[in-house]
N, C-alpha and C positions, 0 to 999 in steps of 0.2 A: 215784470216778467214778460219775456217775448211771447206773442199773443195775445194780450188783454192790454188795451190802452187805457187806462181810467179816467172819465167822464165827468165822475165829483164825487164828492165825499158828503155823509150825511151825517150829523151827530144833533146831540140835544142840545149841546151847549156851544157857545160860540166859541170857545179857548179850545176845545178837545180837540175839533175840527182843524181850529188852526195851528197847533201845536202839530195834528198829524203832519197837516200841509208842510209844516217845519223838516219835519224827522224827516219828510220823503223827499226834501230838497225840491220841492213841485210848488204848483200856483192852480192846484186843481180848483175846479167850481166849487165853491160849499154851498151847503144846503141844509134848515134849519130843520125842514119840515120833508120828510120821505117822499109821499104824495106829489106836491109840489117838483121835488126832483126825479121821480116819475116820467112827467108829463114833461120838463123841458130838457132834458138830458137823451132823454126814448133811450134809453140799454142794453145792449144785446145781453147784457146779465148781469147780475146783481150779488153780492155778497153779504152775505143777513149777518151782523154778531152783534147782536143787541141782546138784552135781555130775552129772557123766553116768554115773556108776556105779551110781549108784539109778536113774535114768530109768525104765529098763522093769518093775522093779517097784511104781513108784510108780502110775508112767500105769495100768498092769495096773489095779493094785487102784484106785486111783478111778474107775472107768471098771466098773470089777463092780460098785462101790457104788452105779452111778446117776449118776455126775457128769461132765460134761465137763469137757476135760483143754486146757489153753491149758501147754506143754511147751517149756522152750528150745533152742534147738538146742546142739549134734549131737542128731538124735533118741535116741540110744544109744550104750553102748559098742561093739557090733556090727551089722553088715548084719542077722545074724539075729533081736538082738533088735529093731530097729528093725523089723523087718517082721512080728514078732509084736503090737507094738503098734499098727501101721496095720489089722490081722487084727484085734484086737481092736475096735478103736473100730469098723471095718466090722460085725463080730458083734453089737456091743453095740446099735448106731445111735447113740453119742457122740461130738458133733463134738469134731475133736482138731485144734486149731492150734500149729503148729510155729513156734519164732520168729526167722523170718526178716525180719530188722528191716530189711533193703535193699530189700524190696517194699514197706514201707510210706515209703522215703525218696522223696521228687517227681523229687530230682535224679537218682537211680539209675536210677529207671524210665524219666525221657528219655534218660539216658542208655543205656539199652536202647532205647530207643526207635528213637533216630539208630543204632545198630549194624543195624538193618534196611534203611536205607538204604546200607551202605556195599557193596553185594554179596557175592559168596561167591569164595573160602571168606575164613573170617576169620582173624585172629591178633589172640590174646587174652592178653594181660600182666597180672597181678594180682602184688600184693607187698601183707605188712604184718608187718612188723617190729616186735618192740616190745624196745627198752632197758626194762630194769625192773630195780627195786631195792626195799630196803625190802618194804614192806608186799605191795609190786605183784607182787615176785619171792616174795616167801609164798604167797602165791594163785597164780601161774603152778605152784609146785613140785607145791601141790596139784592141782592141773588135769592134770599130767604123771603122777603119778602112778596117772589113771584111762585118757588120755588124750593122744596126739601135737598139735601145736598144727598142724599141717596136716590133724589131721583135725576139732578143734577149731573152727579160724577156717577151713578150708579150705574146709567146706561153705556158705558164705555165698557165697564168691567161683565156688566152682564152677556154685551154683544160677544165677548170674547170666550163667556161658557158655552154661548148658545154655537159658536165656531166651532169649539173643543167636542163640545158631545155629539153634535149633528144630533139631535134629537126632538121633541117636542116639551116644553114644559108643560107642568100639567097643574102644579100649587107652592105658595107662594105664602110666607109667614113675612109680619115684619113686625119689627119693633124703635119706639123713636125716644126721644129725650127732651125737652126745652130746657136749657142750663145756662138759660143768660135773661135776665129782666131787661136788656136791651130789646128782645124780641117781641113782637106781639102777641098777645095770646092767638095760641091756635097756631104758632109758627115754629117749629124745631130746629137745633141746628147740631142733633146727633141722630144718625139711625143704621139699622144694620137688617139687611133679609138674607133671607133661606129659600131656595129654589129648589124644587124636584122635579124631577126630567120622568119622562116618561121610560128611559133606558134602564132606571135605577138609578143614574148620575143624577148628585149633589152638590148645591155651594152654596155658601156664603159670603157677602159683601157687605162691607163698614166703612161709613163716612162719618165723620165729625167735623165742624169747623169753629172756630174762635181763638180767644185769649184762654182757656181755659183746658184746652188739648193736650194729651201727653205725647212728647216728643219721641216716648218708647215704644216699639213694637205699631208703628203708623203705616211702614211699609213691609206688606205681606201678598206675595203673588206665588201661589204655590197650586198644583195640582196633582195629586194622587190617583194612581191606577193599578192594578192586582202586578203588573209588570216593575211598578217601580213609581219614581215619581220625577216628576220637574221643577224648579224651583228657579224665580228671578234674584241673583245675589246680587245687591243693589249699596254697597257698602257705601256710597257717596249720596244716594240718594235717603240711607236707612241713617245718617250723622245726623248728629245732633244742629237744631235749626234747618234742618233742609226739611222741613215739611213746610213750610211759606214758603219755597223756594220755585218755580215753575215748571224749572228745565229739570230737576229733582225729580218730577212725575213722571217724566216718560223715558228716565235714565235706567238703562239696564245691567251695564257691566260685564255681566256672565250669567251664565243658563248651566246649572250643574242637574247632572240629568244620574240620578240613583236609579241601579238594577235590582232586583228583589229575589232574582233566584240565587238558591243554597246549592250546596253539594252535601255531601252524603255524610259532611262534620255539621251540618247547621251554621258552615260560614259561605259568606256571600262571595260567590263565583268571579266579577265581577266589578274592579274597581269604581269608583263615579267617575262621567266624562263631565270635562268643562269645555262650553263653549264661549270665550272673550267675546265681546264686541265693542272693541274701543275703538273703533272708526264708525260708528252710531250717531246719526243725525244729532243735534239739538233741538230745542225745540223750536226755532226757529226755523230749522231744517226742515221739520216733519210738516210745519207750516206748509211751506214752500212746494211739496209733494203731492200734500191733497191741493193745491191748487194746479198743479200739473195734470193729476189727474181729473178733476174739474174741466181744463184745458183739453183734454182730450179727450173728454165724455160727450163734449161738445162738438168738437171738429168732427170725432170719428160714430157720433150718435150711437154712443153704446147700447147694452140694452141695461138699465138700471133696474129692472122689475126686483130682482133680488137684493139687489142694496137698498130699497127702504120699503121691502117687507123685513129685511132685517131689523132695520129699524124700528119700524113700526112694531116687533115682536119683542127685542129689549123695552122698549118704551111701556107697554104693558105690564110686564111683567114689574118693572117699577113702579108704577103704577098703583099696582096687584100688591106690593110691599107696603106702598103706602095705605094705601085700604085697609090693611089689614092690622096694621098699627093704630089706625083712628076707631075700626071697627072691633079688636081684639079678637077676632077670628080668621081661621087660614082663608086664605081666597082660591077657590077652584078655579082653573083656567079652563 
């Protein structure tokens, strides 16, 4: 991308590193060890997508070095370190984008958009399930072992209630699963929470991952309002085998948008509108976006104060799900 020259590349393993090196048709620096390329690279910024078990020492120390931090979501293993990290980039003055790839999708955001219309309060339905095997279930076992996939993918879906209602949450139920002897005890790899707004606005969000996933009913994006409702028809992404699929997760389709007033028969006034969006990034596309706007948080020193207290407020409330799943009681926020 015009504007960022890249410096080096870091991975764990020697072949990852130079496989990327491959794919980018480059001869960048590698580097086995973070720290290490740190200190001989010096960065004007750094891009974090490593597991979330490094997060906050990674972000930490780039960020002492001098460097702006573009960081994938979940911000952190914890509430806490995640708010040591948003204290730091505050302390240091280094913008830190957190990567929430559903603010950079078109369809997401009118689809936020049309939930402003629907009145209050709302009901908010999210699901994303993923069947996974192979290579997919390698990478999921890893992810599990730092991390719950509701808290994982959960903070994408939650940032998006917390858009839709403008509100404050206020409690938080969850509930989890462990349904693989591949997992360690103590590690799940189904859950699903309940969130209540302080508006009266309500949702729900459901993650599962493995060999053992139903391929039925995985994809659910839908919100309800005394107005009517919104609803993501996602018919390529809702096919059979598209839940291991990637680009599958942030496909949209169409946005059919139901009205709820009657006339004076008890019939709906009112056809449903559809809105298409077949000219919708991929996800490679959406990629490419948040790094644009990374790109420009930087040249043009935005103010990010609200993009990672948002963060930091989905992040919680996940958080708050998972607590409350280990504890068996709701968690008051």
């Amino acid at each position: 991308m015009e504007g960022f020259e890249i410096c080096g590349i870091v991975t764990r393993s020697e072949k990852g590193r130079r496989d990327l090196n491959v794919e980018l048709g480059a001869d960048y620096p590698e580097f086995g060890d973070y720290f290490e390329a740190l200190k001989v690279t010096q960065p004007a910024a750094v891009s974090i997508s490593t597991y979330p078990d490094t997060h906050a020492q990674y972000a930490m120390a780039a960020m002492e070095a001098g460097a702006d931090v573009f960081i994938e979501k979940p911000l952190a293993e914890t509430v806490e370190e995640a708010e040591e990290i948003v204290a730091k980039a505050r302390e240091t003055g280094r913008q830190l984008v957190i990567g929430y790839i559903l603010r950079h999708h078109p369809s997401w955001v009118k689809f936020i958009e049309l939930s402003h219309t629907l009145g209050k309060p709302l009901v908010m339905r999210m699901n994303l399930n993923q069947q996974s095997s192979g290579a997919n279930w390698e990478t999921h076992k890893n992810l599990m072992s730092s991390i719950s996939p509701i808290v994982d993918c959960g903070v994408h879906y939650v940032d998006v209630m917390c858009q839709m209602t403008r509100s404050r949450p206020i409690r938080v139920s969850g509930i989890g699963a462990r349904l693989s002897e591949e997992l360690p005890e103590g590690k799940i790899n189904y859950g699903h929470l309940q969130v209540t707004f302080e508006d009266g606005s309500v949702g729900w969000y459901e993650a599962g991952w493995g060999p053992m996933m139903s391929e039925t009913a995985f994809f659910v994006k839908d919100v309800v309002g005394p107005k009517g409702c919104v609803t993501i028809c996602a018919h390529k992404a809702g096919a059979e085998g598209a839940s291991a699929e990637i680009d599958a997760h942030t496909q949209t389709e169409a946005l059919r948008l139901h009205h709820s007033k009657l006339d004076e028969n008890g019939e709906f006034v009112k056809a449903d509108d559809w809105i298409t969006s077949e000219d919708e990034p991929d996800h490679d596309g959406l990629c490419y976006r948040e790094q644009e706007y990374f790109l420009s948080a930087i040249l043009h020193q935005t103010d990010l104060h609200e993009h990672m207290d948002d963060a930091l407020n989905s992040m919680r409330i996940v958080a708050a799900a998972d607590e409350s799943f280990r504890s068996g009681k709701t968690v008051e926020l």
